[in-house]
N, C-alpha and C positions, 0 to 999 in steps of 0.2 A: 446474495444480492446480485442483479444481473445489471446493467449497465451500457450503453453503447458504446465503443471506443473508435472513432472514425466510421461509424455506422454499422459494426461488426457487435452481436451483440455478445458480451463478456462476461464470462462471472468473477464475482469478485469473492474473495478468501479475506477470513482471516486469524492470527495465532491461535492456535489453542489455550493458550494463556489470556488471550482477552475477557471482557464480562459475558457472563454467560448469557445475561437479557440483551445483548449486543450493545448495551452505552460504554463511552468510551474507549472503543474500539476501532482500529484501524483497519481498512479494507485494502487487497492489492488484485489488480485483475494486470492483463497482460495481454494485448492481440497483436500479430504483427512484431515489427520492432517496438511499438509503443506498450510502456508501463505506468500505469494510472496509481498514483493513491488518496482513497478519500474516508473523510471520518465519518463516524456512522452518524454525528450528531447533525453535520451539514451537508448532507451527500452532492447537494449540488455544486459543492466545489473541491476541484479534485486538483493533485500535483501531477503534472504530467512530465517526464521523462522519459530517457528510453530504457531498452534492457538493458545494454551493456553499461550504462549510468545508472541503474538499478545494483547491478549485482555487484558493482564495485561499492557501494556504498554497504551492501548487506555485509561485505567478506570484509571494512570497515568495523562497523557497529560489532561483527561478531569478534575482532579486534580488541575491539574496546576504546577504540578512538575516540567514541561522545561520551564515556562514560562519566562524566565530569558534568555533563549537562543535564544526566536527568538524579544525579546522586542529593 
């Protein structure tokens, strides 16, 4: 998926554990300091953040600090 992020155009990823027809599926692109995430069901709307508020939330989850939220 490609997308513009402040007029840069981006691509977007996402896990390899998501669905393979792409539903349900979360997308991450990244341009600049800005990191975007959006679902594949409504792509017109996206979380916007930056990196460094990106990867502290990643090295989070990888933690296990939400794990309580999706159990």
């Amino acid at each position: 998926m490609i997308r513009n992020i402040d007029g840069a155009p981006t691509e977007f990823v996402k896990s390899h554990t998501s669905h393979l027809e792409g539903l349900e599926c979360l997308y991450v692109g990244a341009s600049g300091d800005v990191a975007e995430l959006v679902e594949s069901d409504n792509p017109d709307v996206a979380v916007r953040t930056s990196r460094s508020k990106l990867a502290r939330f990643i090295e989070g989850a990888k933690a296990g600090d939400f794990d309580h939220l999706v159990s």
